[in-house]
DRENVEXDREN-214870 format. One record per residue (C-alpha): residue in one letter; x, y, z; residue number from 1. Coordinates in Angstrom, 1 decimal. Layout:
N
+------+--------+--------+--------+-----+
! rest !      x !      y !      z !  nr !
+------+--------+--------+--------+-----+
!    A !      X !      Y !      Z ! NUM !
...
+------+--------+--------+--------+-----+
***
This chain:
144
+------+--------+--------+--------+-----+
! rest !      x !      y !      z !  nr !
+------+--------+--------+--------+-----+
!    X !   23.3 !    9.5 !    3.4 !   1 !
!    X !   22.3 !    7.1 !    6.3 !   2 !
!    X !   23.2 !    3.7 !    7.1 !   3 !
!    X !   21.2 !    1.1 !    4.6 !   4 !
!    X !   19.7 !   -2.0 !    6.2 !   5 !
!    X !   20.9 !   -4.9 !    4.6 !   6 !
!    X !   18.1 !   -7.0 !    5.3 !   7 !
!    X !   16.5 !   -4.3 !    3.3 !   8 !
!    X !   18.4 !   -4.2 !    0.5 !   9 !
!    X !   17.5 !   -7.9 !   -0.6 !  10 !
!    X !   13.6 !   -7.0 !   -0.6 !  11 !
!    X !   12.4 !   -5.6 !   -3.5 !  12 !
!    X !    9.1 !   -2.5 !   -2.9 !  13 !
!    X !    6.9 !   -5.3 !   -3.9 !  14 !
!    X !    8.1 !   -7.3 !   -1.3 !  15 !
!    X !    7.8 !   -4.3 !    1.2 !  16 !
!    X !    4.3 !   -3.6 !    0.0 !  17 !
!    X !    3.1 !   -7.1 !    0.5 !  18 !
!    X !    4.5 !   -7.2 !    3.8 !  19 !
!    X !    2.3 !   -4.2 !    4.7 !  20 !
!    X !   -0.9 !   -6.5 !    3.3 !  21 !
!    X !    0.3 !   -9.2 !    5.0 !  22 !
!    X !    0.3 !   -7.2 !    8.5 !  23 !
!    X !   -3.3 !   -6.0 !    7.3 !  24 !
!    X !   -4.8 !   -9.5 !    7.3 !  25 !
!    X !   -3.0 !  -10.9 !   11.0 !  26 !
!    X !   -4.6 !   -7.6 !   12.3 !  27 !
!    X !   -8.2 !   -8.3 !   10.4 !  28 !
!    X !   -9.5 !  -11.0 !   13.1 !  29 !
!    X !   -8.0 !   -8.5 !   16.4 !  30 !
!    X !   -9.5 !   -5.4 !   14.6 !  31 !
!    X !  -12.9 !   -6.6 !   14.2 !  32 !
!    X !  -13.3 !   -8.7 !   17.4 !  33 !
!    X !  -12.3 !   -4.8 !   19.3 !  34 !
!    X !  -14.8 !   -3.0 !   17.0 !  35 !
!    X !  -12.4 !   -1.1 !   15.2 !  36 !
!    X !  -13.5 !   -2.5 !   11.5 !  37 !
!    X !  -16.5 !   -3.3 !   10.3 !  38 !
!    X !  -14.8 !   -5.3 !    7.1 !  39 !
!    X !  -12.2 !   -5.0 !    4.5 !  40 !
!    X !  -14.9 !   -3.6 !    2.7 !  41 !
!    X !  -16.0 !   -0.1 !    4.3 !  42 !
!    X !  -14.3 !    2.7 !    3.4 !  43 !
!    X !  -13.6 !    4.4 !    6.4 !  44 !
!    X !  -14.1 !    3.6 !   10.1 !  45 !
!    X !  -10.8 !    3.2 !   13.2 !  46 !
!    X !   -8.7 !    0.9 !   11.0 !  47 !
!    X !   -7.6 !    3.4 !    8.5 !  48 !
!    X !   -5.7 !    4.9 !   11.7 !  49 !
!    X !   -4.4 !    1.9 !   12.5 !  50 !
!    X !   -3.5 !    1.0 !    8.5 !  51 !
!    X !   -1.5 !    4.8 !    8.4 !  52 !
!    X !    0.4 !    4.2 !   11.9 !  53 !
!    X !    1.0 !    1.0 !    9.8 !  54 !
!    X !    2.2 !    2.3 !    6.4 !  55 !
!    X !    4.5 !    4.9 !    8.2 !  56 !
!    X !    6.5 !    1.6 !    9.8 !  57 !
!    X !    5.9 !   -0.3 !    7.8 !  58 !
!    X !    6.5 !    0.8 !    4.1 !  59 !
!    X !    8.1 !    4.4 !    4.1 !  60 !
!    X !   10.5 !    3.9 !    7.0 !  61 !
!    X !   11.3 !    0.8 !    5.1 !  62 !
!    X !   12.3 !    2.7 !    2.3 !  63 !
!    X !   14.5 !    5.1 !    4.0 !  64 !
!    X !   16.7 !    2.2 !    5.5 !  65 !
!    X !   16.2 !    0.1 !    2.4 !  66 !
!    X !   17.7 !    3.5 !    0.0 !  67 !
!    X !   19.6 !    4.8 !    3.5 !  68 !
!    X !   18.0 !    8.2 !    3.0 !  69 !
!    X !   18.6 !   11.1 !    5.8 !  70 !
!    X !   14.6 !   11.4 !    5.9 !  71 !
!    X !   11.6 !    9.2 !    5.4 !  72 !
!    X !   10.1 !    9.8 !    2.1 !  73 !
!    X !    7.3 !   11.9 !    1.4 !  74 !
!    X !    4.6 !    9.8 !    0.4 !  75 !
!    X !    0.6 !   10.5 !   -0.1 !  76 !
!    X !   -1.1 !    9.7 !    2.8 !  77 !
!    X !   -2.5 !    5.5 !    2.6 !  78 !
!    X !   -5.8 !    5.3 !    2.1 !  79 !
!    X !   -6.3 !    9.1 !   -0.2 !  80 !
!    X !   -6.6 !    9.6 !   -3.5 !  81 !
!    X !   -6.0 !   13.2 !   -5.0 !  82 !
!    X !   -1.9 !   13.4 !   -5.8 !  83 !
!    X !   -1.8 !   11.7 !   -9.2 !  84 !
!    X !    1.0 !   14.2 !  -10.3 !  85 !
!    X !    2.8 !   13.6 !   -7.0 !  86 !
!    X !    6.8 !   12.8 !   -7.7 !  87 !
!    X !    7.2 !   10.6 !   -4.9 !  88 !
!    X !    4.5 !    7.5 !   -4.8 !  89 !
!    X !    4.0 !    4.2 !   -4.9 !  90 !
!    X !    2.7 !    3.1 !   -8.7 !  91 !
!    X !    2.3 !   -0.3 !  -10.4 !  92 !
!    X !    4.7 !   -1.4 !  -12.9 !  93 !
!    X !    2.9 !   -4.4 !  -14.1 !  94 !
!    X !    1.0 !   -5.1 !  -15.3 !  95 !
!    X !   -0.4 !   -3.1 !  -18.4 !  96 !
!    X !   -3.1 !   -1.3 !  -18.6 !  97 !
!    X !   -2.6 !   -0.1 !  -15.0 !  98 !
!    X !    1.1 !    0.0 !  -15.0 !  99 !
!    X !    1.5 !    3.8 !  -14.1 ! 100 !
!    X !   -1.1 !    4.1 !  -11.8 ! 101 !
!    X !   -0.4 !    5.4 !   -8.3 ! 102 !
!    X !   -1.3 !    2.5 !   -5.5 ! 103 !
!    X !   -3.9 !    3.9 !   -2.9 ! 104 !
!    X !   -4.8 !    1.2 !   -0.9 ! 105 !
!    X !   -5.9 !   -2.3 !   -0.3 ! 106 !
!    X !   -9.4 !   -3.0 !    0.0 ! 107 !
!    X !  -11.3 !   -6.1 !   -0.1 ! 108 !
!    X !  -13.8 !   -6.9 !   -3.1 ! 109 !
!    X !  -16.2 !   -9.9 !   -2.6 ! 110 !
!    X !  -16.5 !  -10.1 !   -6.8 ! 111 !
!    X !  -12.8 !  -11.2 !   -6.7 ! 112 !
!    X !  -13.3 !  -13.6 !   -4.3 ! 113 !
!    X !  -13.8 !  -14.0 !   -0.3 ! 114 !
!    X !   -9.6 !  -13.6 !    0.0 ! 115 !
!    X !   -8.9 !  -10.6 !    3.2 ! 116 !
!    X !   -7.4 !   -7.2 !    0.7 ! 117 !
!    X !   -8.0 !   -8.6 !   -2.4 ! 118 !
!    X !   -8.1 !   -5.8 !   -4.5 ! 119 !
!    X !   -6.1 !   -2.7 !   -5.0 ! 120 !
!    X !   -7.4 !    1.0 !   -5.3 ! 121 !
!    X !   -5.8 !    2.8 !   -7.8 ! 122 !
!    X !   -5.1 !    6.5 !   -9.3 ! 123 !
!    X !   -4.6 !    7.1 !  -12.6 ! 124 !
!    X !   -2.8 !    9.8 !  -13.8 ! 125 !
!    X !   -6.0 !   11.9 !  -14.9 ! 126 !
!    X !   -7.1 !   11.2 !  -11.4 ! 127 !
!    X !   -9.7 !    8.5 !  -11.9 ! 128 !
!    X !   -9.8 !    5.9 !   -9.1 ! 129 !
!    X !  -10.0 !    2.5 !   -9.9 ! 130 !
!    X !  -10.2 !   -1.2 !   -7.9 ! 131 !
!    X !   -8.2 !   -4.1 !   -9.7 ! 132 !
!    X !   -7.5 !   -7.5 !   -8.2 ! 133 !
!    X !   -4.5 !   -8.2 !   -6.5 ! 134 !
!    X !   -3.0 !  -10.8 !   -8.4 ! 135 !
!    X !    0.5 !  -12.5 !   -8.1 ! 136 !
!    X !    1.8 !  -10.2 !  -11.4 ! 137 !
!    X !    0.9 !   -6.8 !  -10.2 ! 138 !
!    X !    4.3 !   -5.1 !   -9.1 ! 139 !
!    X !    4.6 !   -2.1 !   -7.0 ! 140 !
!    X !    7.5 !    0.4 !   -7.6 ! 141 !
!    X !    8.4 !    3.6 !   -5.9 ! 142 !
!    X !    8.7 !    6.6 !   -7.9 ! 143 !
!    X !   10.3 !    9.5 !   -6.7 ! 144 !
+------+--------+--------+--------+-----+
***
């Protein structure tokens, strides 16, 4: 077993997951001023490579200091849908009736309100994808 980060070890995943939004939105204004995103809207366009690079630093290198594990976690790729029976993923714990489902990505939804990444595409464990509002009791866990 590795070294565990200490600073680590006082966040909690849904601390390390809002982090990761939180670097989302400071890159929003760069991103779209270089031409690399059309809005926290669109599904696909340069910034999902960016958001990946992101996610890999971010969040699953996070959890290997956080756990001290020899390796970085195995975690579906941010951004895809299609592993709802995957062991190892980031779900929601709270609250019902999406607790369970298997966090793909944040995404902005103008019918939540004009907030950057206000919403949260989900998996459920049939494999229907979903977008909820992020809202202050939504908790991310990782399951593995």
């Amino acid at each position: 077993m590795n070294e565990i980060s200490e600073k680590l070890t006082s966040l909690s995943v849904t601390d390390i997951i809002l982090s990761f939004r939180d670097a989302l939105v400071c890159l929003y204004p760069i991103l779209i001023k270089l031409d690399c995103l059309s809005d926290d809207t669109q599904f696909y366009d340069d910034f999902d490579e960016v958001a990946e690079k992101l996610w890999n630093v971010l969040v699953v290198s996070s959890l290997k200091w956080k756990f001290g594990l020899d390796l970085n976690p195995t975690l579906p790729t941010y951004g895809f849908s299609g592993f709802p029976d995957s062991p190892n993923k980031i779900i929601i714990s709270n609250p019902n009736p999406i607790s369970g489902c298997r966090f793909i990505q944040f995404v902005g939804n103008r019918e939540f309100g004009n907030e950057l990444f206000n919403a949260v595409d989900i998996e459920s464990l049939d494999g229907k994808v979903n977008q909820v509002k992020l809202t202050s009791d939504i908790q991310f866990d990782w399951v593995h």
